[in-house]
N, CA, C and O of each residue as an XYZ file, in Angstrom:
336
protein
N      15.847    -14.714    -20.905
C      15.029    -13.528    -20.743
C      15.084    -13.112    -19.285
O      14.918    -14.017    -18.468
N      15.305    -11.807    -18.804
C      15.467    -11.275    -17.635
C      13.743    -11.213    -17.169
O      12.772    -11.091    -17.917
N      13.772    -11.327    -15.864
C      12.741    -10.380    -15.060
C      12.737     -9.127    -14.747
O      13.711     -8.376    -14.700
N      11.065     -8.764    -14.415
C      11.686     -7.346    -13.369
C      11.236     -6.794    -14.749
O      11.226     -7.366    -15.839
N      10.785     -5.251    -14.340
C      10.098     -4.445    -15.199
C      11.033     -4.147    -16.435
O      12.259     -4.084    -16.531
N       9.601     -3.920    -17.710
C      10.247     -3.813    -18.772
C      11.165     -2.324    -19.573
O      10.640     -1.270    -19.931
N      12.390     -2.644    -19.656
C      12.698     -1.557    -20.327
C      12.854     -1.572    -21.862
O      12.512     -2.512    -22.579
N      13.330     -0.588    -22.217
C      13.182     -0.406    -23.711
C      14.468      0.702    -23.988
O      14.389      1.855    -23.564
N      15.619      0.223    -24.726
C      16.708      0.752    -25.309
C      17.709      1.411    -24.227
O      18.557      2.270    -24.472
N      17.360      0.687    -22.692
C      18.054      1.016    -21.525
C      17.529      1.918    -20.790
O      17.980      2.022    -19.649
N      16.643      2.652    -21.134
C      15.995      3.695    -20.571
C      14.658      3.141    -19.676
O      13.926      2.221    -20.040
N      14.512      3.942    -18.384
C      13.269      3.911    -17.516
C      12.109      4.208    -18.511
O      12.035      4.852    -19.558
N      11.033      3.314    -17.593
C       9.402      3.371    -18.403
C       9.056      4.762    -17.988
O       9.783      5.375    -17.205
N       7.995      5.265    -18.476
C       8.171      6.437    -18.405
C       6.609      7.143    -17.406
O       6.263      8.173    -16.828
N       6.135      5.888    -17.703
C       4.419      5.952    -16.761
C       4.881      5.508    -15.457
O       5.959      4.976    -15.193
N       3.984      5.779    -14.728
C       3.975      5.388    -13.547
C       3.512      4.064    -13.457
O       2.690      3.801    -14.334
N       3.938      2.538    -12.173
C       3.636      1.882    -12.502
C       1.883      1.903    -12.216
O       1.255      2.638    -11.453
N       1.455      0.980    -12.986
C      -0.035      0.101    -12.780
C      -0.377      0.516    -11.051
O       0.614      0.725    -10.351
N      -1.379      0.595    -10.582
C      -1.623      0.741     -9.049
C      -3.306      0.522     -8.558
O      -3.880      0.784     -7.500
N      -3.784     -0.086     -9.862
C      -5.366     -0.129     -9.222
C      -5.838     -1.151    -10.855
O      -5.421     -0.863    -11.977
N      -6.755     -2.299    -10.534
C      -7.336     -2.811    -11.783
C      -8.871     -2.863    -11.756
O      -9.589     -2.779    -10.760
N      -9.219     -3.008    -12.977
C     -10.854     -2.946    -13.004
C     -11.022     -4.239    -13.732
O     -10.720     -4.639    -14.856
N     -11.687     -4.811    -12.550
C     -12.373     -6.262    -12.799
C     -13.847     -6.102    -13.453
O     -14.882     -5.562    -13.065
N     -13.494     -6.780    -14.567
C     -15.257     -6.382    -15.597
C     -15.847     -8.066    -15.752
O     -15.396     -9.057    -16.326
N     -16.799     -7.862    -15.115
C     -17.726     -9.582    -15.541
C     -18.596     -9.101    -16.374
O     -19.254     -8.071    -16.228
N     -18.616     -9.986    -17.437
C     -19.293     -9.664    -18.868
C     -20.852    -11.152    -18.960
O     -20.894    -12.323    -18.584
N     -21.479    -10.580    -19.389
C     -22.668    -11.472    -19.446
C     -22.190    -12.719    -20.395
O     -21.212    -12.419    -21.080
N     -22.467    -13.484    -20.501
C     -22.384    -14.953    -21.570
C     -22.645    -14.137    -22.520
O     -23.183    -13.031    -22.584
N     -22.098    -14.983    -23.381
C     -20.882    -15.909    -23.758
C     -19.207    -15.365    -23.079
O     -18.169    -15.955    -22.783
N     -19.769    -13.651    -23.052
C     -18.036    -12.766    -23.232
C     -17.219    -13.284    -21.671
O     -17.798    -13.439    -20.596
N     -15.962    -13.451    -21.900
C     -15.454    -13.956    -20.487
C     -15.239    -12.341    -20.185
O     -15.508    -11.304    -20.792
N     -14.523    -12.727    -18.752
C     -14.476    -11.496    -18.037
C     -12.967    -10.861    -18.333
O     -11.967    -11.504    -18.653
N     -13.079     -9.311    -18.124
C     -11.955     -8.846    -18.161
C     -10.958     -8.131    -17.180
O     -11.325     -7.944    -16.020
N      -9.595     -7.684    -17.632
C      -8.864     -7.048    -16.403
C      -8.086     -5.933    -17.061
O      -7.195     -6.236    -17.854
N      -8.409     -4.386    -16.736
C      -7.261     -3.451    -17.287
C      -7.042     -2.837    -16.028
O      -7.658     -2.781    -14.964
N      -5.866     -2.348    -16.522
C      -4.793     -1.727    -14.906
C      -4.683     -0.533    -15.087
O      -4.810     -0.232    -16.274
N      -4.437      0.582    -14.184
C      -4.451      1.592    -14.614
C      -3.657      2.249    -13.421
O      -3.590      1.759    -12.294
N      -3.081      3.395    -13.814
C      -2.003      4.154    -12.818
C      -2.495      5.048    -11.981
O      -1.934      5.315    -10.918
N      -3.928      5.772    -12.493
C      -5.012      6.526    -11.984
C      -5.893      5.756    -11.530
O      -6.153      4.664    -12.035
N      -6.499      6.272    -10.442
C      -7.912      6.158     -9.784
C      -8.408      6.705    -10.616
O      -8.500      5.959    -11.591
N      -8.872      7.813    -10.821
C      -9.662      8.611    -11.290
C     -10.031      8.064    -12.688
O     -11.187      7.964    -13.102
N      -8.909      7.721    -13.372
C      -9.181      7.080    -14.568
C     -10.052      5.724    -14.607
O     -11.021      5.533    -15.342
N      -9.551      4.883    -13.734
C      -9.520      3.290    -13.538
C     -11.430      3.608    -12.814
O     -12.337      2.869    -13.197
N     -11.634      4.469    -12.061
C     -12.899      4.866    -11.320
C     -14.153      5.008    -13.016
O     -15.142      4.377    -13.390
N     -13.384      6.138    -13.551
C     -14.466      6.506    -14.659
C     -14.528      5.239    -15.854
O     -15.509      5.146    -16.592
N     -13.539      4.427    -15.934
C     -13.525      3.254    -16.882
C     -14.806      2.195    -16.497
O     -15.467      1.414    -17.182
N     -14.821      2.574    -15.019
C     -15.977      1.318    -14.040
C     -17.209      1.743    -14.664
O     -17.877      0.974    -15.355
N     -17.514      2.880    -14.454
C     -18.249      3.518    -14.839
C     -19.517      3.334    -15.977
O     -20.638      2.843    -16.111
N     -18.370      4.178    -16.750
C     -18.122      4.210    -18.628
C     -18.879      2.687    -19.282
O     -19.719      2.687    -20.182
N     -18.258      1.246    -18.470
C     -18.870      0.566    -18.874
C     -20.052     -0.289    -18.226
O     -20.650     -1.316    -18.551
N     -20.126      0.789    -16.945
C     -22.011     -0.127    -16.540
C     -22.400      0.841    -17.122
O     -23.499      0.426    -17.490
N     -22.306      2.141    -17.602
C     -23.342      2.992    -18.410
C     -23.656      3.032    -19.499
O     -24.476      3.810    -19.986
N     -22.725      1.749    -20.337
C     -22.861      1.356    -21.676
C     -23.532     -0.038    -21.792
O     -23.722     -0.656    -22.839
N     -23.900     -0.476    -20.370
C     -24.625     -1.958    -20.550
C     -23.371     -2.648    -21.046
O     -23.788     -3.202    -22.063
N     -22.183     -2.926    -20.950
C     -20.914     -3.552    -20.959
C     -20.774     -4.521    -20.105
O     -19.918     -5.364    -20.370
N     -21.368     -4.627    -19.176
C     -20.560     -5.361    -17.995
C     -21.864     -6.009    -16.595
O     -22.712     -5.163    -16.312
N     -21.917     -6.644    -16.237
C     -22.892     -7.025    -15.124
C     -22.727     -6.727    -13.744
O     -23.676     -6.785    -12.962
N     -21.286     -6.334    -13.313
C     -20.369     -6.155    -12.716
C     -18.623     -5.548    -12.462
O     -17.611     -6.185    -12.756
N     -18.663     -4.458    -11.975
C     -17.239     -4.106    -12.081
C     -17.207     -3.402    -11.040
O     -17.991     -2.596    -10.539
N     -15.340     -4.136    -10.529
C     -15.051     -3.737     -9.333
C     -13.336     -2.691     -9.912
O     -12.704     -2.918    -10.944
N     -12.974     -1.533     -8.778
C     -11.756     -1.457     -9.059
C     -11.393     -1.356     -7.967
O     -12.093     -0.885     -7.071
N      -9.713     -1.964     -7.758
C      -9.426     -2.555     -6.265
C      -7.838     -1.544     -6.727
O      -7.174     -1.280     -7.729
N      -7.844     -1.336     -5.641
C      -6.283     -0.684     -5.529
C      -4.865     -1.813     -4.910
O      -4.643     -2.284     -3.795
N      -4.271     -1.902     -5.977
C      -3.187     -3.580     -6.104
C      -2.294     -3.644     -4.800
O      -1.946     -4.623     -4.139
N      -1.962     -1.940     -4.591
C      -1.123     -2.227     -2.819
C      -1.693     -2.554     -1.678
O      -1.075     -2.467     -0.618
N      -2.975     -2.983     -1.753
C      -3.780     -3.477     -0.184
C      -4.978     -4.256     -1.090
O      -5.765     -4.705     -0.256
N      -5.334     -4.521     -2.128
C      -6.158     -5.168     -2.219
C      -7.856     -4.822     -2.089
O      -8.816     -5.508     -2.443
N      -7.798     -3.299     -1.348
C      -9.071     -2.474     -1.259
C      -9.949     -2.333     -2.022
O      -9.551     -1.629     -2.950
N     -11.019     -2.644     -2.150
C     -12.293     -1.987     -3.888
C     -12.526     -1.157     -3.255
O     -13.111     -1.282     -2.179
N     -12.046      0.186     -3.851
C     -12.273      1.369     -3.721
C     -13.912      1.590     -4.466
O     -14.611      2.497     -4.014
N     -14.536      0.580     -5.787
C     -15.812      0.646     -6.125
C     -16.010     -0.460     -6.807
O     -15.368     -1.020     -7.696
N     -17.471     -0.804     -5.998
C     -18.424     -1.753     -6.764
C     -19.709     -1.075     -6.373
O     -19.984     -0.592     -5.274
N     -20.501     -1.124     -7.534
C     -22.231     -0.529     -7.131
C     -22.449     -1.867     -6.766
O     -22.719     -1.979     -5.570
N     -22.420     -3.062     -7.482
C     -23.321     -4.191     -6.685
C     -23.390     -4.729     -5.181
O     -24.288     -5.342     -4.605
N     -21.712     -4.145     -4.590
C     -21.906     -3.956     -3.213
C     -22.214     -2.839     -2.778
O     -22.041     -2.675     -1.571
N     -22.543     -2.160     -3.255
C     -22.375     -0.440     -2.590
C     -21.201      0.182     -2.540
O     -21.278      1.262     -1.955
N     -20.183     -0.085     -2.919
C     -18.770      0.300     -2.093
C     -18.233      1.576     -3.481
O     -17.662      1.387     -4.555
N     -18.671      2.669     -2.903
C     -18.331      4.067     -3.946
C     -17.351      5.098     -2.805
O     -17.792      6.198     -2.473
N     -15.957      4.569     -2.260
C     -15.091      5.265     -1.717
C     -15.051      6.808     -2.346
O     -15.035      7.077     -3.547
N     -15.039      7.732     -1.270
C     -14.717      8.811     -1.436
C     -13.179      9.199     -2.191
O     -12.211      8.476     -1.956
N     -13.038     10.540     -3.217
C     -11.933     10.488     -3.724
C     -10.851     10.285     -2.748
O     -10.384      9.151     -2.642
N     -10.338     11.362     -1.930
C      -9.412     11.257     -0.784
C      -9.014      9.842     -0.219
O      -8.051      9.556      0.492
N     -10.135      8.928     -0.785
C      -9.754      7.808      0.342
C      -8.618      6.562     -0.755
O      -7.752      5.757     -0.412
N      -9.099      6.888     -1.925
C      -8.286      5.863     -3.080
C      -6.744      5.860     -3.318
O      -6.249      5.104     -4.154
């Protein structure tokens, strides 16, 4: 099996890659989760979406090329759009 991103019937993927994940800590029993996303904007409103559904105790989304949390409410850290 090769490395290195996946293709399919020789052809380039067609999304952009992954560039930011949302770290979700879930109350007991549920373990915690990780989805990736190519958007801020998206990956931002997913953070969201699930502290406003009582989903989550905690969620951060960090941008994967520097490692930055662009947002966590439990630290305060709600980066301006421009800055993600």
């Amino acid at each position: 099996m090769r490395s290195g991103p996946r293709r399919w019937g020789g052809f380039d993927p067609i999304w952009p890659a992954d560039r930011y994940e949302v770290l979700c800590e879930r109350r007991g029993p549920f373990e915690p989760s990780l989805d990736r996303y190519h958007s801020p904007a998206l990956a931002v409103e997913s953070a969201r979406a699930l502290e406003t559904a009582g989903l989550a105790s905690r969620v951060m989304v960090v941008r994967l090329a520097d490692g930055v949390v662009i947002y966590d409410r439990v630290e305060g850290i709600a980066l301006p759009p421009e800055e993600w």
